[in-house]
N, C-alpha and C positions, 0 to 999 in steps of 0.2 A: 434804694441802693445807697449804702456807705459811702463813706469819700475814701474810706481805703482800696475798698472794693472798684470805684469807681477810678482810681488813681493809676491801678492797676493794669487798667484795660489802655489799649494802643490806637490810635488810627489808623488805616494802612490805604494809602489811596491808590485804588482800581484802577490796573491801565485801560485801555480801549477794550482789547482783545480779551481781558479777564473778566470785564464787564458783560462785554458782546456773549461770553460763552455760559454766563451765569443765566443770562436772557434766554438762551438757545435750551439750557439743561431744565428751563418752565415749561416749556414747550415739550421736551422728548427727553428720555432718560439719556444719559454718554453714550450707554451701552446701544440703544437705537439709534441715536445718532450715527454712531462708529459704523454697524451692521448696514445702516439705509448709504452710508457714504460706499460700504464696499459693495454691494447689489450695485449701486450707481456704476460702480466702474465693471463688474460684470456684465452685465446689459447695453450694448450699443444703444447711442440714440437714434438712428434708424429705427428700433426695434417700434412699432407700434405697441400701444397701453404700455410701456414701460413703466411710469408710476403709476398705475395699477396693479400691474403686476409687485411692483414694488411695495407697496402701500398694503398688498392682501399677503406677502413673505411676512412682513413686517408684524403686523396683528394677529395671523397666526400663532407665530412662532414666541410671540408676546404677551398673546391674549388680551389686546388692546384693540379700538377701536379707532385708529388713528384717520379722518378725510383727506383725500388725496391731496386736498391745498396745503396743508398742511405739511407733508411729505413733500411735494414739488416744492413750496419755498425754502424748507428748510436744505436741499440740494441745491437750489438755486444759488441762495443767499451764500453757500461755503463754496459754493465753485466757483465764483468771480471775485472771491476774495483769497489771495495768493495765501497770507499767512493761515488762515484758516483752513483751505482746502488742504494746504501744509501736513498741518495738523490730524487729518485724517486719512494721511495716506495711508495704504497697505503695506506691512513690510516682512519680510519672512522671517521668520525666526530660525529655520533652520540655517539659512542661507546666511545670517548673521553669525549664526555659533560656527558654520565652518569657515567662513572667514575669520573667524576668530582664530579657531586652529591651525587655518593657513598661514595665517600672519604673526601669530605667538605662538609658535610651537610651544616654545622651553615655560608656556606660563600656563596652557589651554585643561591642563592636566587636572581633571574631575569633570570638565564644562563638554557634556556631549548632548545628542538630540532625544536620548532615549535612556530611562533609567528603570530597571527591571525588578522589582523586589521579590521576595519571596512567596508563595501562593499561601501561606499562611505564617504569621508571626506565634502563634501559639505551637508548644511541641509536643508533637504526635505521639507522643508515649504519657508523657505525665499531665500534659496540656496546661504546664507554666506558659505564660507570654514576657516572650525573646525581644530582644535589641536586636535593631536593624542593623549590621554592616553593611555600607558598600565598600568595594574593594578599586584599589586605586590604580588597577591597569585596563584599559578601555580594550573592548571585544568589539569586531566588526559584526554587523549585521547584515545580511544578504538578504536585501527585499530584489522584489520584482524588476526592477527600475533603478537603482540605484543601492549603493553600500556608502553605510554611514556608523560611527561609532556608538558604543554604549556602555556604560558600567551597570553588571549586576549586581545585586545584594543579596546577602547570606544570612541567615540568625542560627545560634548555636546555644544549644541545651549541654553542658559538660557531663552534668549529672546522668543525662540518657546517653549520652555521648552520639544525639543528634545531630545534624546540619541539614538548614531546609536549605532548598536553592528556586527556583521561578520556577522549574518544571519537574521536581524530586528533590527527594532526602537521599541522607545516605544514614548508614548505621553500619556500627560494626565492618567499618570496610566493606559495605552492601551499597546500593542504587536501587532506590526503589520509584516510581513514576504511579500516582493515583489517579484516579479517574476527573478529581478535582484538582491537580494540578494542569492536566493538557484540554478540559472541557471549556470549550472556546474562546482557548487562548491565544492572541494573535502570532506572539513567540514562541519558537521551540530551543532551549539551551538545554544539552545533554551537558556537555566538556570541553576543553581548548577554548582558542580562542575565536570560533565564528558564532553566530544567534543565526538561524533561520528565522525568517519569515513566516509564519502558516501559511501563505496567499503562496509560495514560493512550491512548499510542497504539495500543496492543492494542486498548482499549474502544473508538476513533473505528475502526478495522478494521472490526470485527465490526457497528457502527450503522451503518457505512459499505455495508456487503456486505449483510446483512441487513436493515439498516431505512431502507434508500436515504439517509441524513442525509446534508446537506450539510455541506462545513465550517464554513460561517457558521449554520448550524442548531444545530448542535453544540454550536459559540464562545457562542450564547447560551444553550443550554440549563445549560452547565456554568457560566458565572459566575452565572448565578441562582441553579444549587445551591450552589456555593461559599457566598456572599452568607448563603442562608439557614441554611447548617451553622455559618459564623461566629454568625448571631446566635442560634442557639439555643446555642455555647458560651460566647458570649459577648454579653451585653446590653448591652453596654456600646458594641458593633461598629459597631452600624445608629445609634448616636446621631452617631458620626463621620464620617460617609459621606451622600452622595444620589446615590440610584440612578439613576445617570445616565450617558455614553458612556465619562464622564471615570476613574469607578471600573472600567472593564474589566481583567479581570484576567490573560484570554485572550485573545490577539489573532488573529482568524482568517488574516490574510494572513500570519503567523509559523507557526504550527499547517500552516497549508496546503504551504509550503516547505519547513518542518522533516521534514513527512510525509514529501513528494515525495522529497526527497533521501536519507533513511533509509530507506524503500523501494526505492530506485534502488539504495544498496548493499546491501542483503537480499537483491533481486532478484540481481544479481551474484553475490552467494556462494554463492547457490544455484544458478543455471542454467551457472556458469562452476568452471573452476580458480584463478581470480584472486583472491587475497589484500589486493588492495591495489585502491581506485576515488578518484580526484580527484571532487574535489567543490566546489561555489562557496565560496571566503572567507567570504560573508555570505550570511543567507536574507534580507536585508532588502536586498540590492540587484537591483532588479527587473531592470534591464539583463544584469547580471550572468548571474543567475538563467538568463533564457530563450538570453540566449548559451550558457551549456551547454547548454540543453536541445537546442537546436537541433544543436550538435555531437554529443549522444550519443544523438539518437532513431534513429538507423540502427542501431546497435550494441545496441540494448537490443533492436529491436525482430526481428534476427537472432538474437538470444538467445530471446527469446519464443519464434518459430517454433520453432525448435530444439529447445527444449527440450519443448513442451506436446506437438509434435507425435508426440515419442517416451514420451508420459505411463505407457503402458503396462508398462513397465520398472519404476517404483517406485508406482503407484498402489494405491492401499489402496481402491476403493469400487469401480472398475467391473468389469464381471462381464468375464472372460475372453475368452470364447466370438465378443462381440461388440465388445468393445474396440476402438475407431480401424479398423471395418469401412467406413466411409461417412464422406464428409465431406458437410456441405448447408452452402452460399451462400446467403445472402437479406441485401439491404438497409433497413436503418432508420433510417426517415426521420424519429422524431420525437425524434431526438439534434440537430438544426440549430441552427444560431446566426449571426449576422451574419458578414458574408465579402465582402470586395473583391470588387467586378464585375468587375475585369481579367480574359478569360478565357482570353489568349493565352500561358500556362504550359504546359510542354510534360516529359512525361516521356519520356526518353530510354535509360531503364535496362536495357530490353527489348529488345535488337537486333534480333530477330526481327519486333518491331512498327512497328519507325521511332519514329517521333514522333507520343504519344498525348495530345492534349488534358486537360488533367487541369482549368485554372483555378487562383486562387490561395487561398489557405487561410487568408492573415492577415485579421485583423478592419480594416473603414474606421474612418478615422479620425473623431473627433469633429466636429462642427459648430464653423467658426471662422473668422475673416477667410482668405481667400485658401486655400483648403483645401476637396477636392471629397470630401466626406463618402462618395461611391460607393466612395471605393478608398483602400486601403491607403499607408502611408507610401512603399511602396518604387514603386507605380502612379498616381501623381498624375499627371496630365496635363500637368502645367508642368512636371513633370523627364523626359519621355517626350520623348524625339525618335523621327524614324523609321529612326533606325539601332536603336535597340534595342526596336522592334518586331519580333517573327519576321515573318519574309518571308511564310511558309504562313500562311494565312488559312484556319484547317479549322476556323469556326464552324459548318459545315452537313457536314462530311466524317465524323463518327459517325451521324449522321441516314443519312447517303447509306448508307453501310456495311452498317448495318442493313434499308434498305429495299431492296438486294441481293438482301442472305438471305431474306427475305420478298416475293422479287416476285410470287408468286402470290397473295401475301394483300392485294396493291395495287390499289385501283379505281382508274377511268382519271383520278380528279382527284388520285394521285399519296395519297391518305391511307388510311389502314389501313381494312382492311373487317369492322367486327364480325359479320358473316356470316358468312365465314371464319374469321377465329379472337376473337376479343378480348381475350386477355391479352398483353400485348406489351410490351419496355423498350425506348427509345427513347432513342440518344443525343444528343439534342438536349433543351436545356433550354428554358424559361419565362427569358425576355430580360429581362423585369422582375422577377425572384425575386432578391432583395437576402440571403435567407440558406442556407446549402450542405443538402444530401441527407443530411444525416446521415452515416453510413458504409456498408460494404460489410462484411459480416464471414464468418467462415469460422468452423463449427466442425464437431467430432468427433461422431456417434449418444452419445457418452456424456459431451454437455454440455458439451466441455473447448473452449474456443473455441483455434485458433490461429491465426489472422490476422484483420487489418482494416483499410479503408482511407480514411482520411476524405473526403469527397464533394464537391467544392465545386462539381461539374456533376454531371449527372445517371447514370442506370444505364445506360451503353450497353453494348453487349456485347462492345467491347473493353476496356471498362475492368473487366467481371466477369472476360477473361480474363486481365487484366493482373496482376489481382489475384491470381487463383489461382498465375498464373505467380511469381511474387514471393514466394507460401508455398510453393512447392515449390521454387524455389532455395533455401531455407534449411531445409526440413524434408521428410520424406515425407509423401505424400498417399496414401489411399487410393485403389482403381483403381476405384470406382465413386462418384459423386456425387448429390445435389439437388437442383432451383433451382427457384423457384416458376415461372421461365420455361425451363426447360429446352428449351424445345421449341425456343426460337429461338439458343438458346445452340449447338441443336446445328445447327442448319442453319445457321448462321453459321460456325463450323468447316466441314464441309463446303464450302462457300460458298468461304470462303479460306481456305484452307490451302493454303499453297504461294505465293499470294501475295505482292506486297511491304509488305501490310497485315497477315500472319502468314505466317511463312516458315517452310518447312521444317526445321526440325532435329533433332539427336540430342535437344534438350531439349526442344522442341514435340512431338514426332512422339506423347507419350503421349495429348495432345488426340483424334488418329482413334481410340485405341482406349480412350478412356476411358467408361466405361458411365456414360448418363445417364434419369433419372428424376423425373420433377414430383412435388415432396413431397403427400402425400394429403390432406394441407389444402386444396390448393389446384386439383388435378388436376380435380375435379370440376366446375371452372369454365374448362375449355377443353373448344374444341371442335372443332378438326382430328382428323382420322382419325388422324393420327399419335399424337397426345393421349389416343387415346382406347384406342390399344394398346401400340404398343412408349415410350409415354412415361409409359405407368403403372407406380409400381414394383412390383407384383404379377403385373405381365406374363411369361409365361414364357418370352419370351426374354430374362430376366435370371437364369435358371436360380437364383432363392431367394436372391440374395444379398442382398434387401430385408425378406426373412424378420426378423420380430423384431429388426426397427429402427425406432427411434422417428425417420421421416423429418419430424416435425415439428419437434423439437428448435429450429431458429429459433425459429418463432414463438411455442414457450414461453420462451426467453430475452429474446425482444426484449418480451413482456409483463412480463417482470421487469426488463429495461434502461429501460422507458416510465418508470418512475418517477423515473427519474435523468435525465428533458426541461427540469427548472432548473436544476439543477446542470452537465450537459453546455453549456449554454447561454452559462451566464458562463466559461466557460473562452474563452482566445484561444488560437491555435499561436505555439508551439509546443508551448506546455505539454497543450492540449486531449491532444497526441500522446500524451507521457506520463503524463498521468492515465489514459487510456483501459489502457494497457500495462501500471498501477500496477493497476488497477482488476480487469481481466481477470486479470493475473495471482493475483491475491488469492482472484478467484472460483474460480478452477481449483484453489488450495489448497483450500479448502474443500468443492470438487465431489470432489476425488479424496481425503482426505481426510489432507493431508499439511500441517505446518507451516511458514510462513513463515518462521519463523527460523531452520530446513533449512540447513545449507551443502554445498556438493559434491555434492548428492545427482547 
């Protein structure tokens, strides 16, 4: 060594403590050091093998071989030494940075617990790599247990005139959400200024499926807890605050759309190939909102079908043997809620059927000047002229249809004769019933519902068969069935088939030879000869294929849907539609015993 070299260099004399830790870092890395000092304070000493247990965390998790003398003295040695053990305390970081914020408001501005970037710095159109903004107004996040601040970050392509954001891009004034931006991701940011949680919407899933909660149930269950975990951390919290609408911290009608549209793309990745779903701008634009809904409830609800009805292919719970053997129909009626009188709505979807009465589905409008609270925005009678009345007036044309098939069962004043039979659907409604039938639903012997159809008239037996016909355009059906009315289901077939009320085709013609049978809940309460043999499902002219099927299956789901009679209630359409989709869909996850956040499966 030179003497310039040499001249250059310092002495620095070691204090005690700098010495002692240079000693300590021979022996164990900081980093284990650090790790065995916090296990230390985890672990009572009571605890029997403690540094055993400690000493096997430790090498683990390190891939070291450290002897537990080792490990003991080096805890020893820092915990009767005040500066040392000092040294090694545990300290929170979160609990630091909000005290920071508490204590420097006017200075805290960028310093939060959570910082969100974008799900890709590369842009989705020309795949340049983007500069990272964060943006310098902090968003609240809504975990489980607590709400704490965060700033997101944005990168921006001019040229594609991109913006990615943590959970979508936009373009063109678009929202789009990939399969790769929400695949398990622990945050959800749509817009505004709150972050969910994943863990947050997981827990409103599972209350949601499980403990019928509503979202406004929920919205107050969880700011109360919020409320009360602030003030036990904080005494100081409830002296700043009164509990009142003004301190809400949840907003249900944000929560509820945030759901929706995050489910909508979950739903997606999983029943589809599709990587990429538009989605609304804003959850807070209510117009906005149901415009989509309206546009993508056919397309979701094609997916439905499709997929549940083929459930058998990846299902984890239902037993093989009898798997998607039987499909059973029944309607439930105490899912209703308010519904325009208009009932001159006509579905046309079904060629085979013409034009079936359905009625209309949106909620009447509020009480107001000039404004007939019976009927909906789009059927008010001061914008109705009689050009855009339908010409057909088939108020009594389901009625008639029905009492066809059943003219045997007609006494001479034209009204059903409980003598003959007494369980009977009837498609004509109650003239003064101001809210719809609930739905119509279809499911699987092993609980997987796959279709449904909302009711805003009643049960007739074209609209059960409209119904069926509509899950079997979009998925397979079983070749034998259930209905609590089966009996008239079938002689209605019969009856027309072939007519210009149900016509003959390659895609009807399964109706003649589809096996039908009254679920045994309810079989016992009819009383035709028919009823009472070839329409039980025990009969053997069904040669067993009723055998060890739970043909009650409706009526145990629809006791578990009866609990969701307020919550179905405050929903309007279009959204009722895709709740119902969202809702179903969820339940099927969990019947078959497969995860929601699935993609491609």
């Amino acid at each position: 060594m030179d003497s310039n070299s040499s001249s250059s260099l310092k002495l620095v004399e070691l204090t005690d403590a700098e010495h002692t830790l240079i000693l300590m870092t021979r022996s164990m890395g900081l980093n284990e050091i650090f790790h065995t000092m916090m296990l230390n304070k985890v672990f009572p000493k009571e605890l029997q093998n403690r540094y055993d247990h400690i000493m096997n965390i430790i090498n683990l998790h390190y891939q070291k071989s450290y002897e537990i003398h080792v490990i003991k003295s080096m805890i020893e040695f820092i915990s009767i030494n005040p500066a040392y053990n000092h040294m090694f305390q545990q300290q929170s970081v979160n609990e630091m940075i909000q005290k920071y914020q508490n204590d420097r408001f006017a200075e805290f501005n960028g310093a939060c617990e959570l910082y969100l970037k974008p799900y890709t710095d590369e842009c989705v159109v020309c795949k340049k790599e983007l500069k990272v903004v964060f943006s310098h107004r902090p968003k609240t996040v809504l975990s489980l247990t607590r709400n704490y601040k965060a700033l997101i970050a944005t990168c921006s392509c001019d040229a594609c005139g991109v913006e990615i954001f943590p959970n979508f891009y936009t373009k063109n004034k678009m929202k789009f959400i990939t399969n790769e931006s929400i695949k398990n991701d622990r945050f959800i940011y749509l817009n505004g200024n709150q972050i969910f949680d994943q863990n947050l919407l997981l827990d409103f899933d599972h209350h949601l499926v499980k403990n019928t909660l509503s979202f406004d149930g929920y919205t107050q269950a969880y700011n109360s807890r919020i409320a009360i975990v602030r003030e036990r951390e904080d005494k100081s919290f409830m002296s700043t605050i009164v509990d009142n609408c003004e301190t809400t911290i949840l907003n249900g009608k944000v929560l509820q759309m945030t759901w929706l549209i995050i489910n909508i793309a979950k739903f997606t990745f999983m029943t589809t190939k599709h990587n990429v779903v538009a989605v609304p701008m804003s959850v807070r634009d209510i117009k906005e909102c149901n415009d989509y809904f309206l546009a993508a409830k056919l397309d979701l609800y094609k997916h439905f079908v499709g997929f549940w009805t083929q459930h058998q292919r990846f299902t984890k719970a239902c037993d093989p043997v009898t798997c998607s053997k039987v499909f059973v129909v029944d309607g439930h009626q105490k899912a209703n809620r308010l519904i325009c009188q208009y009932k001159n709505v006509f579905d046309d979807t079904i060629p085979e059927f013409g034009l079936v009465q359905m009625g209309c589905l949106y909620s009447p409008l509020r009480k107001a000047p000039n404004v007939d609270h019976r009927f909906c925005q789009h059927h008010q009678p001061s914008i109705l002229s009689s050009a855009t009345v339908h010409l057909i007036d088939q108020d009594h044309k389901e009625i008639h249809l029905d009492k066809e098939a059943l003219i045997e069962y007609i006494d001479k004043d034209g009204r059903y004769d409980d003598n003959l039979c007494n369980v009977f659907r009837s498609g004509i409604g109650c003239s003064s019933k101001i809210s719809s039938y609930g739905f119509l639903a279809t499911f699987l012997n092993c609980s997987v519902i796959v279709g449904f159809t909302e009711q805003p008239c009643s049960e007739g037996m074209r609209r059960v068969l409209h119904h069926i016909l509509t899950i079997s355009r979009y998925g397979p059906l079983p070749t034998a069935m259930c209905y609590d009315c089966a009996c008239t289901l079938k002689l209605f077939v019969e009856k027309h088939f072939g007519s210009d009320n149900l016509k003959s085709t390659e895609f009807t013609e399964f109706l003649t030879s589809l096996t039908m049978a009254i679920d045994r809940f309810h079989v016992k309460n009819h009383k035709r000869h028919m009823c009472k043999t070839i329409m039980r499902p025990d009969d053997p002219s069904h040669k067993d294929i009723y055998n060890s099927i739970n043909t009650q299956v409706a009526e145990q789901m629809f006791s578990y849907m009866s609990k969701f009679k307020n919550s179905f209630r405050g929903y309007s359409y279009p959204k009722s539609t895709i709740f119902f989709t969202m809702l179903f869909h969820l339940k099927n996850c969990m019947t078959t015993g497969i995860s929601s956040f699935e993609q491609g499966v």
